[in-house]
Biopython code that builds the backbone (N, CA, C, O; Angstrom):
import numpy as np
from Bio.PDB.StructureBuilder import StructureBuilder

atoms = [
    (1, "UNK", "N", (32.759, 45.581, -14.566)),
    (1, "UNK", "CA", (31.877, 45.631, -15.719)),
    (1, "UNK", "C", (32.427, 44.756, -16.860)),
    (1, "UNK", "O", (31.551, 44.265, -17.573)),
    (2, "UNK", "N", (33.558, 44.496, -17.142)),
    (2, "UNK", "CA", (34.223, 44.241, -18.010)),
    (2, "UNK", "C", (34.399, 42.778, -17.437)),
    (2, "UNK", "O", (34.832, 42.088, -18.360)),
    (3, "UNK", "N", (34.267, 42.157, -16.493)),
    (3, "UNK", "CA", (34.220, 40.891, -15.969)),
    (3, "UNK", "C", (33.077, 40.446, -15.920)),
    (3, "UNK", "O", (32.874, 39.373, -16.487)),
    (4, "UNK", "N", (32.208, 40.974, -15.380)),
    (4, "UNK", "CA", (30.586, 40.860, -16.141)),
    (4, "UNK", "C", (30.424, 40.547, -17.605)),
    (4, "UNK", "O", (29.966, 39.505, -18.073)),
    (5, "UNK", "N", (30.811, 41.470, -18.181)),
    (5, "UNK", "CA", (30.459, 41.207, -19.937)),
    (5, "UNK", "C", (31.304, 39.775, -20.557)),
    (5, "UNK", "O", (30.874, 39.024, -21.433)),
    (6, "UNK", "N", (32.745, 39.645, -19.753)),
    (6, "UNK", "CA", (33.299, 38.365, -20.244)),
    (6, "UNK", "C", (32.502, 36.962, -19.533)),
    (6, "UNK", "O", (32.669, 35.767, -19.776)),
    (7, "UNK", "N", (31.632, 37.610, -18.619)),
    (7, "UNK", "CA", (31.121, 36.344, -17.929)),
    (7, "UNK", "C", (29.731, 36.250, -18.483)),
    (7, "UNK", "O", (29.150, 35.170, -18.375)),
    (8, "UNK", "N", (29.051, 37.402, -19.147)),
    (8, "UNK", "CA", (28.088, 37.202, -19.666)),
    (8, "UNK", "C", (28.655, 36.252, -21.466)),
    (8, "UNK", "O", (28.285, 35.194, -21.973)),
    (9, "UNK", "N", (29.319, 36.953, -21.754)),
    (9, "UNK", "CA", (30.119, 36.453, -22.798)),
    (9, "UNK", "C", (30.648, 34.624, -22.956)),
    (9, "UNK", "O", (30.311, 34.128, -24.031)),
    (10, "UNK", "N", (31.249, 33.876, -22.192)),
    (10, "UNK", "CA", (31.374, 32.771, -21.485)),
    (10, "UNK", "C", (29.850, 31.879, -21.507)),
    (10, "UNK", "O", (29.586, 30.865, -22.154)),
    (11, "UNK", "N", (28.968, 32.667, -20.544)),
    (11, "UNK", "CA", (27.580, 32.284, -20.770)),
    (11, "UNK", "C", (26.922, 31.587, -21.832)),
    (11, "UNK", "O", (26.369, 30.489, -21.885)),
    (12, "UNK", "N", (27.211, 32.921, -23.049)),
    (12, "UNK", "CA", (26.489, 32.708, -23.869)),
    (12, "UNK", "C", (27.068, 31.689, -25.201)),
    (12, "UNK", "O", (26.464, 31.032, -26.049)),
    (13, "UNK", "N", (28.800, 31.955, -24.873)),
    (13, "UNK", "CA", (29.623, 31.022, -25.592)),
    (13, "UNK", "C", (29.251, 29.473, -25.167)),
    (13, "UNK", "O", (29.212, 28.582, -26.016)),
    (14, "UNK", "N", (29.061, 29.306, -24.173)),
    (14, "UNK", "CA", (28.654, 28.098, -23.068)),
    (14, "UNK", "C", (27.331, 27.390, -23.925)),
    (14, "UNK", "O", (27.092, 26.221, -24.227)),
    (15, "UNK", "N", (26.681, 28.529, -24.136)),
    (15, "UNK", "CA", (24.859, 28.128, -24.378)),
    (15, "UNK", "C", (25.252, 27.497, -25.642)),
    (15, "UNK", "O", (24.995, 26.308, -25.829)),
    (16, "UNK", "N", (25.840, 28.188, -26.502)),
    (16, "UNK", "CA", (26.363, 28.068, -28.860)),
    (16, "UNK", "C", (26.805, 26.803, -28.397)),
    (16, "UNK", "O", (26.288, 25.909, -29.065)),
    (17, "UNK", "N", (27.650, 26.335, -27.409)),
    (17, "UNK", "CA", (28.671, 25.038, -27.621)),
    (17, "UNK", "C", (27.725, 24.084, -27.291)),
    (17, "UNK", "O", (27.687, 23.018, -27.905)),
    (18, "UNK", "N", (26.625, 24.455, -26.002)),
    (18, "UNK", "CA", (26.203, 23.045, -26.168)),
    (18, "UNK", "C", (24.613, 22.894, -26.869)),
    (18, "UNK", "O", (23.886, 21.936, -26.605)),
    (19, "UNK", "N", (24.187, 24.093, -27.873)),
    (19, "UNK", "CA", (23.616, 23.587, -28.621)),
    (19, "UNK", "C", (23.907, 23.197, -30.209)),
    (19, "UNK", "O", (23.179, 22.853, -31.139)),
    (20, "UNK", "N", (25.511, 23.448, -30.039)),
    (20, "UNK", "CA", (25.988, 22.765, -31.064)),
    (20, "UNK", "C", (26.391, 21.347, -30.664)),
    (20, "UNK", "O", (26.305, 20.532, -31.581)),
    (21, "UNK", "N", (26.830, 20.864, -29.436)),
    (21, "UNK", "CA", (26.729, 19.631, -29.126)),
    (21, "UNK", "C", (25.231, 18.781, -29.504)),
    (21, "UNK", "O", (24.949, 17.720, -30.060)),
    (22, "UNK", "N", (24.637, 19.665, -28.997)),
    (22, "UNK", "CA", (23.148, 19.243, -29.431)),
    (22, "UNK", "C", (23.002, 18.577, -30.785)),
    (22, "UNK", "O", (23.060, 17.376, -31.049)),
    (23, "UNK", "N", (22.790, 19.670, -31.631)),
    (23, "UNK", "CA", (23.033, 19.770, -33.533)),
    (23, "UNK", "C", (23.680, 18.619, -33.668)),
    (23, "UNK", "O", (23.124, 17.658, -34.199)),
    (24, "UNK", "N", (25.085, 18.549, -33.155)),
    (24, "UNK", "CA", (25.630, 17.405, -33.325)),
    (24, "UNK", "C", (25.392, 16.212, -33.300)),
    (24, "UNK", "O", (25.532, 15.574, -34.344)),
    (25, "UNK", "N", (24.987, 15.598, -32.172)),
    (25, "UNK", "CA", (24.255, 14.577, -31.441)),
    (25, "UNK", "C", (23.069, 14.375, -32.239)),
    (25, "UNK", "O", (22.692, 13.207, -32.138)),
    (26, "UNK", "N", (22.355, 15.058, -32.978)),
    (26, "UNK", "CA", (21.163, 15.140, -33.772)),
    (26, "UNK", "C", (21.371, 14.638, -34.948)),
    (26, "UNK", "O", (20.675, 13.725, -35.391)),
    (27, "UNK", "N", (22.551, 15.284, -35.726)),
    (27, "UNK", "CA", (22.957, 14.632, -37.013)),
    (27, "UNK", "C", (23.538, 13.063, -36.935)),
    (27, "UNK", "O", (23.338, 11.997, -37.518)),
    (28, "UNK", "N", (24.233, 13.487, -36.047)),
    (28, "UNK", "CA", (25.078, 12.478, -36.003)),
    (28, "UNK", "C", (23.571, 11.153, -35.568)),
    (28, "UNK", "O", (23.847, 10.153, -36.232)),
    (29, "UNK", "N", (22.822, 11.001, -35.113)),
    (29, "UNK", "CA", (21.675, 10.494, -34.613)),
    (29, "UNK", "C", (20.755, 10.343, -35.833)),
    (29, "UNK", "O", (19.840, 9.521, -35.870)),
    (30, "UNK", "N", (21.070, 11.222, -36.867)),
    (30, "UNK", "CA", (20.042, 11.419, -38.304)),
    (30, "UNK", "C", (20.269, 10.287, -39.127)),
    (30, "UNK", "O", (19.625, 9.350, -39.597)),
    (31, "UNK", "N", (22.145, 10.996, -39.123)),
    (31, "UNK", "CA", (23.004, 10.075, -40.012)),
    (31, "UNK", "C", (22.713, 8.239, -39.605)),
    (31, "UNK", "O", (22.310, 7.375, -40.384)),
    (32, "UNK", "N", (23.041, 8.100, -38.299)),
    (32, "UNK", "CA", (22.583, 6.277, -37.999)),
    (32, "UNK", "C", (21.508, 6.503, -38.463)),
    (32, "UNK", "O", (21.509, 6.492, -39.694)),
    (33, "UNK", "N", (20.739, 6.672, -38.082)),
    (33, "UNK", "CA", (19.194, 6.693, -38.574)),
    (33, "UNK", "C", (18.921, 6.495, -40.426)),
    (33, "UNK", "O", (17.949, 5.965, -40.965)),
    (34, "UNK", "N", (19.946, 7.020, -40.986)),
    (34, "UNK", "CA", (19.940, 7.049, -42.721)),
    (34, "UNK", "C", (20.534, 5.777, -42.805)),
    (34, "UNK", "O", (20.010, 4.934, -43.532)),
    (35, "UNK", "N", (21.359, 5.565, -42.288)),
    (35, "UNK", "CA", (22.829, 4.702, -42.435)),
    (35, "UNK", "C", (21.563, 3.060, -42.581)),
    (35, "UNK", "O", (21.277, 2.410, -43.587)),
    (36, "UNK", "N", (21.159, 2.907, -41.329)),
    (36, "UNK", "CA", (20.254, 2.078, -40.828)),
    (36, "UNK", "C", (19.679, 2.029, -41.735)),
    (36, "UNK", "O", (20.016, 1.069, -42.428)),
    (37, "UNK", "N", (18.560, 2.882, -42.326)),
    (37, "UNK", "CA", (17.487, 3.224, -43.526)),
    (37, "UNK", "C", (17.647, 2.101, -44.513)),
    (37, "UNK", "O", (16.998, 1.104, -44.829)),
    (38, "UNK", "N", (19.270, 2.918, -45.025)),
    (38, "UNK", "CA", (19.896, 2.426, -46.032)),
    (38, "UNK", "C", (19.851, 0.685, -46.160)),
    (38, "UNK", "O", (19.486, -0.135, -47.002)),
    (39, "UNK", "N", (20.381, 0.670, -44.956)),
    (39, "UNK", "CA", (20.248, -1.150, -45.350)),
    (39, "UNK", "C", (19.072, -2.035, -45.145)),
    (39, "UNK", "O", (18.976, -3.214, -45.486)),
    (40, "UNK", "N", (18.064, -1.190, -44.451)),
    (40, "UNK", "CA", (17.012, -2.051, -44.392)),
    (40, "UNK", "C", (16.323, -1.698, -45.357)),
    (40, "UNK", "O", (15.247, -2.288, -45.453)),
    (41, "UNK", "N", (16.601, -0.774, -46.286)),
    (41, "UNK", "CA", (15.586, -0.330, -47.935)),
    (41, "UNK", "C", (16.575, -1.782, -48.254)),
    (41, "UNK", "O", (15.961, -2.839, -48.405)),
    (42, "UNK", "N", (18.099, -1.788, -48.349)),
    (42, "UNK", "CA", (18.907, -2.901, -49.015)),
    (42, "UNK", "C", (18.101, -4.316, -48.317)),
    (42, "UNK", "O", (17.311, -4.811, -49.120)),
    (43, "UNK", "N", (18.151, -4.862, -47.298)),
    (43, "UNK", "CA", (17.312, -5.930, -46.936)),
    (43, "UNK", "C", (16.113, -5.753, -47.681)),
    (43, "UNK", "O", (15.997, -6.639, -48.527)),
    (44, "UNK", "N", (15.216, -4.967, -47.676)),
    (44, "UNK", "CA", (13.910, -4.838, -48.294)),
    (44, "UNK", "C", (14.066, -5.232, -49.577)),
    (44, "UNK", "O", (13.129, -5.937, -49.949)),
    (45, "UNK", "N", (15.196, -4.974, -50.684)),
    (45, "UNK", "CA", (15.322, -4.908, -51.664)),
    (45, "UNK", "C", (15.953, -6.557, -52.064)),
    (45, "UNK", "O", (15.642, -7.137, -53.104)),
    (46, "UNK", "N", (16.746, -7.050, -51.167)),
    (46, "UNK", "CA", (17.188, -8.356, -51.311)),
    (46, "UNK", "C", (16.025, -9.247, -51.081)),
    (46, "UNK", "O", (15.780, -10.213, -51.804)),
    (47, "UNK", "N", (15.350, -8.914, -50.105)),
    (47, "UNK", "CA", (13.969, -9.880, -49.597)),
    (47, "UNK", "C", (12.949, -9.785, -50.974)),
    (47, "UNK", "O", (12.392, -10.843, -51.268)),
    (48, "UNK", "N", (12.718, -8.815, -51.677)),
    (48, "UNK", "CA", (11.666, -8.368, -52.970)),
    (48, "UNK", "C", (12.689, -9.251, -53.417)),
    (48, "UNK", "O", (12.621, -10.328, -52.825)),
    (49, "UNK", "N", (13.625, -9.185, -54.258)),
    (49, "UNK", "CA", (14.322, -9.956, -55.187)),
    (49, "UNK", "C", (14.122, -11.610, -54.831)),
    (49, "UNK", "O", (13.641, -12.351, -55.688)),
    (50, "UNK", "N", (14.449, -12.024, -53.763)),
    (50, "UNK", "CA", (14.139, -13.194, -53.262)),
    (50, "UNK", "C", (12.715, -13.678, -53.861)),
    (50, "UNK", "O", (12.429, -14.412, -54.808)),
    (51, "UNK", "N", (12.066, -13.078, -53.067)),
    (51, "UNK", "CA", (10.657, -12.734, -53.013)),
    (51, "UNK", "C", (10.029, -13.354, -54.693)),
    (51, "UNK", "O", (9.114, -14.155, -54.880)),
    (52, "UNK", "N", (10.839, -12.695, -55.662)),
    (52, "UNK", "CA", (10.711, -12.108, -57.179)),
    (52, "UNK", "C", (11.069, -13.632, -57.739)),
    (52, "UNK", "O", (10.481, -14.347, -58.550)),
    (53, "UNK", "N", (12.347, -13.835, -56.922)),
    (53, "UNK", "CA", (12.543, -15.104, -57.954)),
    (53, "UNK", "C", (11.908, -16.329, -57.060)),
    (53, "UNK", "O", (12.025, -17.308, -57.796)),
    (54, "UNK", "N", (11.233, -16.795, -55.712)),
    (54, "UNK", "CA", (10.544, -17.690, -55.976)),
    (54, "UNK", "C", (9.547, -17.705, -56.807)),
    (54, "UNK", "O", (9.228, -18.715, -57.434)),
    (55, "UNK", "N", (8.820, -16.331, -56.916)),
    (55, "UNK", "CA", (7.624, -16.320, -57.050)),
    (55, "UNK", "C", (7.866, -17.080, -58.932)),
    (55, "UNK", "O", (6.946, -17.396, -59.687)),
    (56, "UNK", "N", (8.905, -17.150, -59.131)),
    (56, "UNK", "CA", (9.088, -17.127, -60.849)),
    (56, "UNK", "C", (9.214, -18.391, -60.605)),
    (56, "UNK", "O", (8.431, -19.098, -61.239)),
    (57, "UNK", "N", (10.105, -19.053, -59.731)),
    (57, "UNK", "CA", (10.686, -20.504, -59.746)),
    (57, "UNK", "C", (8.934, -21.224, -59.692)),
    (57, "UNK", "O", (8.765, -22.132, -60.507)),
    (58, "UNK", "N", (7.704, -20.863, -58.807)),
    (58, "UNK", "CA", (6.971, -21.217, -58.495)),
    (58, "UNK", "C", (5.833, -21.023, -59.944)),
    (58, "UNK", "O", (4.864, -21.758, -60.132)),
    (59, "UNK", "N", (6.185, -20.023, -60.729)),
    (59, "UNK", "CA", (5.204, -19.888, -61.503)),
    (59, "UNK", "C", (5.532, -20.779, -62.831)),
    (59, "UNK", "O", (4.630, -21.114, -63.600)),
    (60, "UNK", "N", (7.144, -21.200, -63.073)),
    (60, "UNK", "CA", (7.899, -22.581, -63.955)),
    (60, "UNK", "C", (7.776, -23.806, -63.687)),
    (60, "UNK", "O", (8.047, -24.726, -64.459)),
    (61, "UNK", "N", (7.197, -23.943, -62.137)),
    (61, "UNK", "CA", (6.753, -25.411, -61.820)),
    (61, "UNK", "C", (5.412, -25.271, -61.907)),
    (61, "UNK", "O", (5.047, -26.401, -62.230)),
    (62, "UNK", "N", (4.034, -24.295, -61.781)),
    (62, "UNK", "CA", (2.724, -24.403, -62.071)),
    (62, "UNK", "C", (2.740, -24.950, -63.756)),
    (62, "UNK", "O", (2.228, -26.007, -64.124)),
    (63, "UNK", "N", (3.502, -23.896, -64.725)),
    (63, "UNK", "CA", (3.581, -24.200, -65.667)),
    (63, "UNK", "C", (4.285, -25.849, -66.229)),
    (63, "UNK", "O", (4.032, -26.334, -67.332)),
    (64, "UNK", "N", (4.919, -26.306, -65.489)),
    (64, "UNK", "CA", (5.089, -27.737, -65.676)),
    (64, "UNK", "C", (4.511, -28.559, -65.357)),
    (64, "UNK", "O", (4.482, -29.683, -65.858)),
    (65, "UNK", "N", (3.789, -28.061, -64.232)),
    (65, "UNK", "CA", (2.372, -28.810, -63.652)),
    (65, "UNK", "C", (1.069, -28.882, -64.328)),
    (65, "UNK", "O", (0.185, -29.687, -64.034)),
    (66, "UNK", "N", (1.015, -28.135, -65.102)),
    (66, "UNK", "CA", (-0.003, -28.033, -66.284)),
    (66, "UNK", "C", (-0.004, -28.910, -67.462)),
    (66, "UNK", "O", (-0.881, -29.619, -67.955)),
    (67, "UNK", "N", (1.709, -28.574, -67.909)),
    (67, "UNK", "CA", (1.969, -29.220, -69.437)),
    (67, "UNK", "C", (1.806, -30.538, -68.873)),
    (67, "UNK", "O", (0.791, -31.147, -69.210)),
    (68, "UNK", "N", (2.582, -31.072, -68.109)),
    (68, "UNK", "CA", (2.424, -32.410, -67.438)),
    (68, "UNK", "C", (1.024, -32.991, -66.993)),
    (68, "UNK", "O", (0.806, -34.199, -67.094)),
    (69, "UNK", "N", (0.412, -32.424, -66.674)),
    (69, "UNK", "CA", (-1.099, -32.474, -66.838)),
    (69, "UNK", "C", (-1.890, -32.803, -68.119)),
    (69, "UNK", "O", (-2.647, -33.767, -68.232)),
    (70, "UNK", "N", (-1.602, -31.816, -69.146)),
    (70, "UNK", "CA", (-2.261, -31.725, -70.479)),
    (70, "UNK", "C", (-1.671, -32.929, -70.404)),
    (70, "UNK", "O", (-2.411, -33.809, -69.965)),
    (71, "UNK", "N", (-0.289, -33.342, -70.766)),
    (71, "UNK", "CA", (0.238, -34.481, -71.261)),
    (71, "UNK", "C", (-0.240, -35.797, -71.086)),
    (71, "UNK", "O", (-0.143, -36.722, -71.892)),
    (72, "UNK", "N", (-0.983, -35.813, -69.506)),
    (72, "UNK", "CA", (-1.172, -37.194, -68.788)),
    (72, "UNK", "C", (-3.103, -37.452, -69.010)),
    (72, "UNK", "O", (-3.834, -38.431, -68.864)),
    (73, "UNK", "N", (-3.370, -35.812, -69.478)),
    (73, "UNK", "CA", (-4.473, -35.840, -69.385)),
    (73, "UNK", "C", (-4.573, -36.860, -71.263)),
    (73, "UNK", "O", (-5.140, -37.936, -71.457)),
    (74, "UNK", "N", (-4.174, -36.411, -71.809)),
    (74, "UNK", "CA", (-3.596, -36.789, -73.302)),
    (74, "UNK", "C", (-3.286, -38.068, -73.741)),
    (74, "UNK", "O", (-3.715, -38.742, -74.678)),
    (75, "UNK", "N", (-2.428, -38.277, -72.853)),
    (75, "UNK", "CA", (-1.934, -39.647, -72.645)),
    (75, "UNK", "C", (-3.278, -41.033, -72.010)),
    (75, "UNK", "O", (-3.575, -42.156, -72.419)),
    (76, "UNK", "N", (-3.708, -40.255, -70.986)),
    (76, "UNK", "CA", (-5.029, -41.099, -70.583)),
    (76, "UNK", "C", (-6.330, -41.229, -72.179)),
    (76, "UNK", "O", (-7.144, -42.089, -72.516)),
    (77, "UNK", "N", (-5.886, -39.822, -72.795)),
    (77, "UNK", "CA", (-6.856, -40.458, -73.648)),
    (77, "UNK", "C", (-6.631, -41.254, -74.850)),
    (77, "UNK", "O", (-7.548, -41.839, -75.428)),
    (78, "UNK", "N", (-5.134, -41.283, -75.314)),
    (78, "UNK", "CA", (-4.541, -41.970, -75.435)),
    (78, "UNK", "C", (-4.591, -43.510, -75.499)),
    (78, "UNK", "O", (-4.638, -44.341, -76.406)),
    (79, "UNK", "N", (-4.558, -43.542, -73.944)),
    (79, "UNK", "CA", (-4.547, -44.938, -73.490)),
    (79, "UNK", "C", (-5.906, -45.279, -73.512)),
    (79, "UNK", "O", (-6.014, -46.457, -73.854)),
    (80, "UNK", "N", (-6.829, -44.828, -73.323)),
    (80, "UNK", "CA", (-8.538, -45.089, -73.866)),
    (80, "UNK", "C", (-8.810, -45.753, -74.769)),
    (80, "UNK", "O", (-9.409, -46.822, -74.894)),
    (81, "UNK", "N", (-8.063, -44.676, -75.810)),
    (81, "UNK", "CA", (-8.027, -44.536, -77.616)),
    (81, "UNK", "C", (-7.727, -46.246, -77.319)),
    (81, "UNK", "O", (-8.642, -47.026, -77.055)),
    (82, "UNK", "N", (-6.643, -46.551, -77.392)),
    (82, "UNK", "CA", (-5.892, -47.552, -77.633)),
    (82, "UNK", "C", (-6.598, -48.862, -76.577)),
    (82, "UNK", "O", (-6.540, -49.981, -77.086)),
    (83, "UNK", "N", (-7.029, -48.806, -75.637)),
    (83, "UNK", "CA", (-8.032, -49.790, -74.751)),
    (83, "UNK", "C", (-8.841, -50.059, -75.895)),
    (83, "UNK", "O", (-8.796, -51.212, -76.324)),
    (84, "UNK", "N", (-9.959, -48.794, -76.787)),
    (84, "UNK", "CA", (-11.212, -48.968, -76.920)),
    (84, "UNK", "C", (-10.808, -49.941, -78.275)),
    (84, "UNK", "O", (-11.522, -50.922, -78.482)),
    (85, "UNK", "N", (-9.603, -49.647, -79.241)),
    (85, "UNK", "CA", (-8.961, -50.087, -80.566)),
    (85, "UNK", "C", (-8.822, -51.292, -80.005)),
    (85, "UNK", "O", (-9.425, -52.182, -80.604)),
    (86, "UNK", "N", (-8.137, -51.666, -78.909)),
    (86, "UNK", "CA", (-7.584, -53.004, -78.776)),
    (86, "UNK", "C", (-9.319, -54.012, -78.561)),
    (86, "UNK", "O", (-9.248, -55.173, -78.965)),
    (87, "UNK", "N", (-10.167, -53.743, -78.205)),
    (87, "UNK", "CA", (-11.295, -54.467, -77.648)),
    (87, "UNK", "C", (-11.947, -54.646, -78.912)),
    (87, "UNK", "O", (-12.521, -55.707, -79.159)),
    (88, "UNK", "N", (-11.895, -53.380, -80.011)),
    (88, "UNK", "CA", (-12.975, -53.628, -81.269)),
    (88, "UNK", "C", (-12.086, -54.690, -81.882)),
    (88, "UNK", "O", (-12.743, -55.496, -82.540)),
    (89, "UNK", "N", (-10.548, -54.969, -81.855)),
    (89, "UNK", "CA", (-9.466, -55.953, -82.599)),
    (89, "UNK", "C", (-10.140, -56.747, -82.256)),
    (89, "UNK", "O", (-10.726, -57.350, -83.155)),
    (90, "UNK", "N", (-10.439, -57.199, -80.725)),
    (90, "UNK", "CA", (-10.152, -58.272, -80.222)),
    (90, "UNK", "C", (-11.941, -59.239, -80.870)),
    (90, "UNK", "O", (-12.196, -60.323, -81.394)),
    (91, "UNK", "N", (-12.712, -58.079, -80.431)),
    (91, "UNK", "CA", (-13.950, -58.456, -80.900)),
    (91, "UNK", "C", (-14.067, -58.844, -82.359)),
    (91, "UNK", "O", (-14.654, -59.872, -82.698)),
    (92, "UNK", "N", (-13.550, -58.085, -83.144)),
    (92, "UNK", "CA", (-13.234, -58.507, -84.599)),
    (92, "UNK", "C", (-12.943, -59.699, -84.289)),
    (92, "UNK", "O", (-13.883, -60.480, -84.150)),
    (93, "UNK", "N", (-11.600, -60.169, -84.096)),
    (93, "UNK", "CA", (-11.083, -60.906, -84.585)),
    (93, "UNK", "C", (-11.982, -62.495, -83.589)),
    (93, "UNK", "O", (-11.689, -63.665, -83.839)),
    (94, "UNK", "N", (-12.996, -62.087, -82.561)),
    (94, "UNK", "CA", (-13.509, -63.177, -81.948)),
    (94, "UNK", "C", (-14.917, -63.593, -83.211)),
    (94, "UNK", "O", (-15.473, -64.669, -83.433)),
    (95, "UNK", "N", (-15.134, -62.141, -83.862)),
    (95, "UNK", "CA", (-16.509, -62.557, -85.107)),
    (95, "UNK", "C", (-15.953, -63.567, -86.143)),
    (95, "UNK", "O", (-16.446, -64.570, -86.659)),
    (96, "UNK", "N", (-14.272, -62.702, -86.317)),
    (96, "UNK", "CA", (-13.512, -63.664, -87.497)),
    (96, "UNK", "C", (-13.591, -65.056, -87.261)),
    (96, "UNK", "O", (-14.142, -65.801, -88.071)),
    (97, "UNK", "N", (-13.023, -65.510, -86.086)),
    (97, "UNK", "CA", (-13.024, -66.802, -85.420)),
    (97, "UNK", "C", (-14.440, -67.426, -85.459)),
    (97, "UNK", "O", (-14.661, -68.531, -85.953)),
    (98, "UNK", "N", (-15.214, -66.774, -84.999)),
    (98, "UNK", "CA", (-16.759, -67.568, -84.797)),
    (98, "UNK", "C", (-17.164, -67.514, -86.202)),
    (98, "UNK", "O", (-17.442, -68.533, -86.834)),
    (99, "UNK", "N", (-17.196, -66.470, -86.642)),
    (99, "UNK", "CA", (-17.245, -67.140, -88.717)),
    (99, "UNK", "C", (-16.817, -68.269, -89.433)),
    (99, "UNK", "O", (-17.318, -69.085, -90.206)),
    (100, "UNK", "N", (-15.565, -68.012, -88.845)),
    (100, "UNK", "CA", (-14.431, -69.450, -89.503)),
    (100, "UNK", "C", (-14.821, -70.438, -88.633)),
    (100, "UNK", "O", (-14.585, -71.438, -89.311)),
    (101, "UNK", "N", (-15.069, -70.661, -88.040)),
    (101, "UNK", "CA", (-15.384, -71.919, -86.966)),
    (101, "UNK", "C", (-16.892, -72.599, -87.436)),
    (101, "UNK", "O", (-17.201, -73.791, -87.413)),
    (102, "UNK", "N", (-17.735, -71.408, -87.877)),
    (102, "UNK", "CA", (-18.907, -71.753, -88.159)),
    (102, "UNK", "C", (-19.027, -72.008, -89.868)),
    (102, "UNK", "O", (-20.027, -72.570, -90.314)),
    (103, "UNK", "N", (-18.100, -71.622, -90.630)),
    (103, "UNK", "CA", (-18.002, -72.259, -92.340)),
    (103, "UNK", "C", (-17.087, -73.710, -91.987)),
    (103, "UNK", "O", (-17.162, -74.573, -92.862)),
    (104, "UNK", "N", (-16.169, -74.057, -90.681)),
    (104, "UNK", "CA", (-15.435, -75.276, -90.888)),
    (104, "UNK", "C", (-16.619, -76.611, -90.531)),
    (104, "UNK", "O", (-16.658, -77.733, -91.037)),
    (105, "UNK", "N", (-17.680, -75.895, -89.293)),
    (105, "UNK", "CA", (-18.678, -76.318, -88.658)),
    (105, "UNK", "C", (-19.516, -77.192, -90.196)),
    (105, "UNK", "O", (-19.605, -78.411, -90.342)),
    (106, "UNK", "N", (-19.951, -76.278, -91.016)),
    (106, "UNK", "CA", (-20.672, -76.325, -92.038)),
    (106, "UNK", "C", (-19.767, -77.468, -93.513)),
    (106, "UNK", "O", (-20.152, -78.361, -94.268)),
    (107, "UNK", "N", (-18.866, -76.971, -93.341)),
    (107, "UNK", "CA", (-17.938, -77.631, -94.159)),
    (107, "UNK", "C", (-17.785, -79.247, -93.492)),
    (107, "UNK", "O", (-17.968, -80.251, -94.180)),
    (108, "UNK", "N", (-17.511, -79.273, -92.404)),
    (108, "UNK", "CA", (-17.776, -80.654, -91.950)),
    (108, "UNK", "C", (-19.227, -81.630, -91.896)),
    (108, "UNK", "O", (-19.469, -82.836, -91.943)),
    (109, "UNK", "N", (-19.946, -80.486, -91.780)),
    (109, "UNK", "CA", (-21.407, -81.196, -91.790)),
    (109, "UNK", "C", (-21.721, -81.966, -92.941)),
    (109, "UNK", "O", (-21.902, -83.183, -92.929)),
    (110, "UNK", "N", (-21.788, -81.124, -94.071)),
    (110, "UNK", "CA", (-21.552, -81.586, -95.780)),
    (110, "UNK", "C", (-20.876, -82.873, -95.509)),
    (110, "UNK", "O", (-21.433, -83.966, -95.405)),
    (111, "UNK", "N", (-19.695, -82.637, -95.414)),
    (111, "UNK", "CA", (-18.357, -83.605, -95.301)),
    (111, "UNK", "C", (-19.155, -84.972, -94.660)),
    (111, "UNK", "O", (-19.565, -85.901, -95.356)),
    (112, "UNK", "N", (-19.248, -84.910, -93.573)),
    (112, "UNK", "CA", (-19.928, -86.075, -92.778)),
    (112, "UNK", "C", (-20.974, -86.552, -93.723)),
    (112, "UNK", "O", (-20.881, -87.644, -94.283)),
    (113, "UNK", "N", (-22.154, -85.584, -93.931)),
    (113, "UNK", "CA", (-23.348, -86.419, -94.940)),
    (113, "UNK", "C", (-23.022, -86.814, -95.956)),
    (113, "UNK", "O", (-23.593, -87.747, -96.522)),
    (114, "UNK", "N", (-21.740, -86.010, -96.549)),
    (114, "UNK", "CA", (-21.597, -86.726, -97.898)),
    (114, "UNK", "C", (-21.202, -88.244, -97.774)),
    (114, "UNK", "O", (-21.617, -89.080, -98.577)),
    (115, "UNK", "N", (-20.265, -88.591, -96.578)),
    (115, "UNK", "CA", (-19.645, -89.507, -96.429)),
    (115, "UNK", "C", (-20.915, -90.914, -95.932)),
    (115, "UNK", "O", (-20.611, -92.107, -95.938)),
    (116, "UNK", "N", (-21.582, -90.652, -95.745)),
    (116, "UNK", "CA", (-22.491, -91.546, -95.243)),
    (116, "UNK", "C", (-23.918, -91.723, -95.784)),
    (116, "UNK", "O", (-24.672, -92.551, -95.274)),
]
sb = StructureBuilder()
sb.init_structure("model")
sb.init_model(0)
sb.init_chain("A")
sb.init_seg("    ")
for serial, (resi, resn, name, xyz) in enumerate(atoms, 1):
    if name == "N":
        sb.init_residue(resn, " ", resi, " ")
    sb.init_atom(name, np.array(xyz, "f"), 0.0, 1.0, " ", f" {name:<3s}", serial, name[0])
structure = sb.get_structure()
């Protein structure tokens, strides 16, 4: 009877150990499982940061792509401005010429009749 009860005893000591092996194997299985977690929240978190600063590097070159824009857009009108100034000079100064050409025209005409 008493070999019975230590063998029922044994049994049941038998059953605790290996569902504490179990437990074990479980945590210990939890724990990788956290461990793991852990660094792929950390990858996740390096990749967002990454992520964070192209998106900034990308939003300092739109913004330079713009000003540089305004600028060229500016500059073209600019250079318009300064086309349309240079053509009214030029025209001026072709009326000035055909004026003066046409009082020397006149001035010679006189000149000639007077002379003859």
């Amino acid at each position: 009877s008493e070999l019975k009860q230590l063998s029922e005893e044994r049994k049941y000591l038998q059953e605790e150990l290996n569902r504490l092996k179990d437990i074990i194997a479980e945590v210990k299985e939890n724990t990788t499982e956290l461990i793991q977690n852990g660094e792929v929240k950390q990858l996740l978190e390096e990749d967002r940061n990454r992520t964070q600063e192209e998106l900034n590097r990308l939003k300092d070159i739109i913004a330079e792509v713009k000003e540089n824009t305004t600028e060229l857009i500016q500059n073209g009108e600019v250079k318009q401005l300064l086309e349309e100034n240079r053509n009214r000079l030029l025209e001026e100064e072709k009326n000035h010429t055909q004026e003066e050409l046409n009082r020397l025209e006149g001035y010679n005409s006189r000149s000639q009749r007077e002379h003859y």
